[in-house]
C-alpha positions in Angstrom: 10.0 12.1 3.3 12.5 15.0 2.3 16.4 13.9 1.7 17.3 17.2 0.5 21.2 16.2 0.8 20.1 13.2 -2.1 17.8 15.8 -3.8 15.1 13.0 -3.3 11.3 13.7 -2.2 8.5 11.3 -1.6 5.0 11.2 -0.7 3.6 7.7 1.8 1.2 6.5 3.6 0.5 3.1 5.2 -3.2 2.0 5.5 -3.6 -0.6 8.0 -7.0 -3.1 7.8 -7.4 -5.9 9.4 -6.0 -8.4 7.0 -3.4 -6.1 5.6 -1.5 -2.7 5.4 -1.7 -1.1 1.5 1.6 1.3 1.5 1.7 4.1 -1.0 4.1 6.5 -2.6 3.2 9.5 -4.8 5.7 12.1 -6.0 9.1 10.3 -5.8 11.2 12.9 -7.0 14.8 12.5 -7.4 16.1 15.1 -9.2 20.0 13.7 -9.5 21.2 10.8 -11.2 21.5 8.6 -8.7 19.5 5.7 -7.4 16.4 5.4 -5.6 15.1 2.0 -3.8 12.2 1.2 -1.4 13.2 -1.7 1.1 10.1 -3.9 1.9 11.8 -6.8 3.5 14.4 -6.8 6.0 14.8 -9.5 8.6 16.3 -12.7 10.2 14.1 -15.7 9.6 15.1 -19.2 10.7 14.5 -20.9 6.8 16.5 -20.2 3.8 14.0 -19.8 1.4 11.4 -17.1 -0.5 9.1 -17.7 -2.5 8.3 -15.9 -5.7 4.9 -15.7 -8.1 4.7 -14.4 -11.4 1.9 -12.7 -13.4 2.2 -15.7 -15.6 1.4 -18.3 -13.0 4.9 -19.5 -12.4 5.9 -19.9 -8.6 10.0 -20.1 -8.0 11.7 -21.1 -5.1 14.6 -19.0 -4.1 17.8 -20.2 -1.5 20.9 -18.6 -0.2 22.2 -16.0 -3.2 21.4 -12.6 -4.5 18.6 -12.1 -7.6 17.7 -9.4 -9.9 13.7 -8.9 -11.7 13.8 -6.5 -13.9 10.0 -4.7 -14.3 8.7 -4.7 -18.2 5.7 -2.8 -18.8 2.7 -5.1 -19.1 4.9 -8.2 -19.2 3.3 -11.3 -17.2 7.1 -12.5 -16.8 6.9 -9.6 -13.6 7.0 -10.5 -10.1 3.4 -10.1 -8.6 4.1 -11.4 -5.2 6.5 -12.8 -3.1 6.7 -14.8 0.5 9.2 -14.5 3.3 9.0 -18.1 4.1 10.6 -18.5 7.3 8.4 -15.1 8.7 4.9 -16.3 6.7 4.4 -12.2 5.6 3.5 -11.9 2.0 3.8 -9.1 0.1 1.9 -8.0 -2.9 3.0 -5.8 -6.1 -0.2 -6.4 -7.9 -0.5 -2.9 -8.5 2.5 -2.5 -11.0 4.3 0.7 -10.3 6.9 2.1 -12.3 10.1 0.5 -11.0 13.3 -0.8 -12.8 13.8 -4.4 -10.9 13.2 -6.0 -7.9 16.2 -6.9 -6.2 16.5 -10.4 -3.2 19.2 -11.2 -1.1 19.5 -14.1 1.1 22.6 -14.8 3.1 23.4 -16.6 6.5 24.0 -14.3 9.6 24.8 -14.7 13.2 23.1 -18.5 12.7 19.8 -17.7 10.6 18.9 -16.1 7.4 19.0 -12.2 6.5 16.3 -11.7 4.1 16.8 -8.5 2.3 14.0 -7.7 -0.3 14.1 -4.3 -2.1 12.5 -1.9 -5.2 15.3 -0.2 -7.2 13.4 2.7 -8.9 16.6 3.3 -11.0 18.9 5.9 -11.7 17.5 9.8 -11.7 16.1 12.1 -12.5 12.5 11.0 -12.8 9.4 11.6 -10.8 6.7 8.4 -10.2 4.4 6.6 -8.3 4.5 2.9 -6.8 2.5 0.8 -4.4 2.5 -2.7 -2.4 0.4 -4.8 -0.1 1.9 -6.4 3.0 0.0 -9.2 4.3 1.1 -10.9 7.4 0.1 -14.1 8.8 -0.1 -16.0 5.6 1.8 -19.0 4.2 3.4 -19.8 1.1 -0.1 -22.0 -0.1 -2.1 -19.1 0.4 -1.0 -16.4 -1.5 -1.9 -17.4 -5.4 -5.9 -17.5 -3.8 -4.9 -14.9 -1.7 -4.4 -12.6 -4.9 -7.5 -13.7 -6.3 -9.6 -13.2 -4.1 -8.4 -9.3 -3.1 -9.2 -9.4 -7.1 -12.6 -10.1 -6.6 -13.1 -7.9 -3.7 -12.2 -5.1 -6.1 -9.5 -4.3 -3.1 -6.5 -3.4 -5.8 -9.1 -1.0 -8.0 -9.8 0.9 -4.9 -6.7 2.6 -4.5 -6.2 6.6 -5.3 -3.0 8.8 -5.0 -1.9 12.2 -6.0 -0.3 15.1 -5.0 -3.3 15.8 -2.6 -4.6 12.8 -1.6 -3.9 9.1 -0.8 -6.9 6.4 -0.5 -7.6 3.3 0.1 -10.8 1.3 0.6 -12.0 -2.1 1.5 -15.2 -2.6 0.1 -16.5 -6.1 1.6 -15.8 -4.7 4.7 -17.0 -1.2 3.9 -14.1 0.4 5.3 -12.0 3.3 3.7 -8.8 5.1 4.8 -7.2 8.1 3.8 -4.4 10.8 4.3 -4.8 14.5 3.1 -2.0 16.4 2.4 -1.0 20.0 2.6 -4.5 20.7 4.6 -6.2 20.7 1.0 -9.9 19.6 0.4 -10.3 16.6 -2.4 -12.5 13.2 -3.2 -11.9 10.1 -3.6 -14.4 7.6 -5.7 -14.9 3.9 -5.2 -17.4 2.7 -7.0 -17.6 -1.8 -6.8 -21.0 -3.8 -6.3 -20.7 -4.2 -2.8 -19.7 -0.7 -1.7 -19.9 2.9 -3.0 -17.8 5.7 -2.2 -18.0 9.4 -3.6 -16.9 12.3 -1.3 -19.3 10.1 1.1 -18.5 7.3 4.0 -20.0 4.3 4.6 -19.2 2.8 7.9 -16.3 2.8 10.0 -13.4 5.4 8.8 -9.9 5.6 9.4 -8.2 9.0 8.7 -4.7 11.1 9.6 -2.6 13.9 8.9 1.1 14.0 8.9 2.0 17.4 10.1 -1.4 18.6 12.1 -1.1 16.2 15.1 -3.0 18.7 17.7 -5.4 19.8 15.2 -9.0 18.6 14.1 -10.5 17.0 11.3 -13.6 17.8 10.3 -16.0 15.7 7.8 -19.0 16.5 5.9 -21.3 13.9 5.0 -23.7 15.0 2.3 -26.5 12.7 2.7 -28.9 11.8 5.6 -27.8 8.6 7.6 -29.7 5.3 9.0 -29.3 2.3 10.6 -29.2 1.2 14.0 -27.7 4.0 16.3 -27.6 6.2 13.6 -29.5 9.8 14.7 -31.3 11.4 12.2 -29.9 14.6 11.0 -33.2 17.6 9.6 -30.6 18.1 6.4 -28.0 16.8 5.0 -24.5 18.0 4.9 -23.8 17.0 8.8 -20.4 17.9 10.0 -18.3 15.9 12.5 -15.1 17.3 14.2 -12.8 15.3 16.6 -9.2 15.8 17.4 -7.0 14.2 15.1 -4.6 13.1 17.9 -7.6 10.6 18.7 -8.0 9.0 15.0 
């Protein structure tokens, strides 16, 4: 994303899995002092209420009105999740990102509810990273064991940006997803008892590019493979090319 007229540049990718789409931003750049925000939640829902939950355990209710969280580093009094009650999608800031508050407004409109649920990055110029989970098709009662139980699937310590790069993997499932930018080689490592990634794939993988949409992507896998309908390679170091319009 390039606003040029707001002097504000931003790196993001969404990374869809089965259960869940991790969205990440590297290189928000706003070079002017004005203010930056990510909207995660806009819609009309049918109840009046979302639900927040804190590092520290503590679950709020919210109703009609507008409400501010200010982000402290390492503070358990931030906002770790919060529900969209009347839409059952979640959303997760496990993660913690550099952000100055996160910001909810509920108001009545045209006879339901306009949720509004935003990040305020704060006022310019700075340069940072930040990151969320969406998870749809959850309620309310689910999302403290939700949270603890991405946790144990190592989900949250499997996520990698940079100025090259953006990765994701899902190791229970053994499923990994990435973006390249700027046509530049990298790695990406995930290491968690259940599944190990190092410049190597295991199973099913889920790739794109942002600006080569007729092009190919090619992958080299530096290690024989096995299993059932797996051919057998002499070497290592097989390459496989498709069109990236396909992926």
């Amino acid at each position: 994303m390039d606003t040029n007229t707001h002097t504000l540049t931003v790196k993001r990718s969404w990374h869809f899995y089965d259960d869940a789409i991790i969205a990440l931003a590297s290189n928000l750049t706003l070079a002017s002092t004005n203010i930056a925000w990510t909207t995660l939640a806009s819609r009309l829902v049918p109840q009046d209420t979302l639900t927040d939950g804190f590092f520290n355990t503590n679950i709020v209710s919210l109703s009609n009105g507008s409400y501010l969280f200010p982000y402290v580093i390492r503070k358990s009094s931030n906002v770790q999740w919060f529900h969209v009650d009347g839409s059952n999608i979640g959303y997760l800031l496990q993660t913690q990102g550099q952000y100055f508050e996160l910001e909810i407004k509920l108001s009545i409109k045209k006879n339901n509810y306009n949720t509004l649920a935003w990040i305020n990055h704060g006022i310019g110029p700075y340069i940072l990273d930040y990151q969320y989970i969406i998870v749809p098709s959850v309620s309310v009662d689910a999302m403290s064991e939700l949270v603890k139980h991405y946790n144990q699937e190592q989900i949250f310590s499997c996520i990698s940006t940079n100025n090259l790069f953006h990765g994701t993997a899902w190791p229970t499932v053994k499923r990994t997803s990435f973006v390249l930018w700027d046509n530049t080689t990298t790695s990406f490592t995930c290491n968690s008892q259940v599944f190990q990634l190092t410049t190597q794939v295991n199973d099913a993988v889920a790739a794109s590019h942002p600006t080569r949409v007729n092009g190919t992507l090619t992958i080299i896998v530096n290690r024989l493979g096995f299993g059932e309908g797996c051919v057998m390679q002499s070497a290592p170091n097989a390459s496989i090319t498709w069109p990236i319009s396909h992926c």
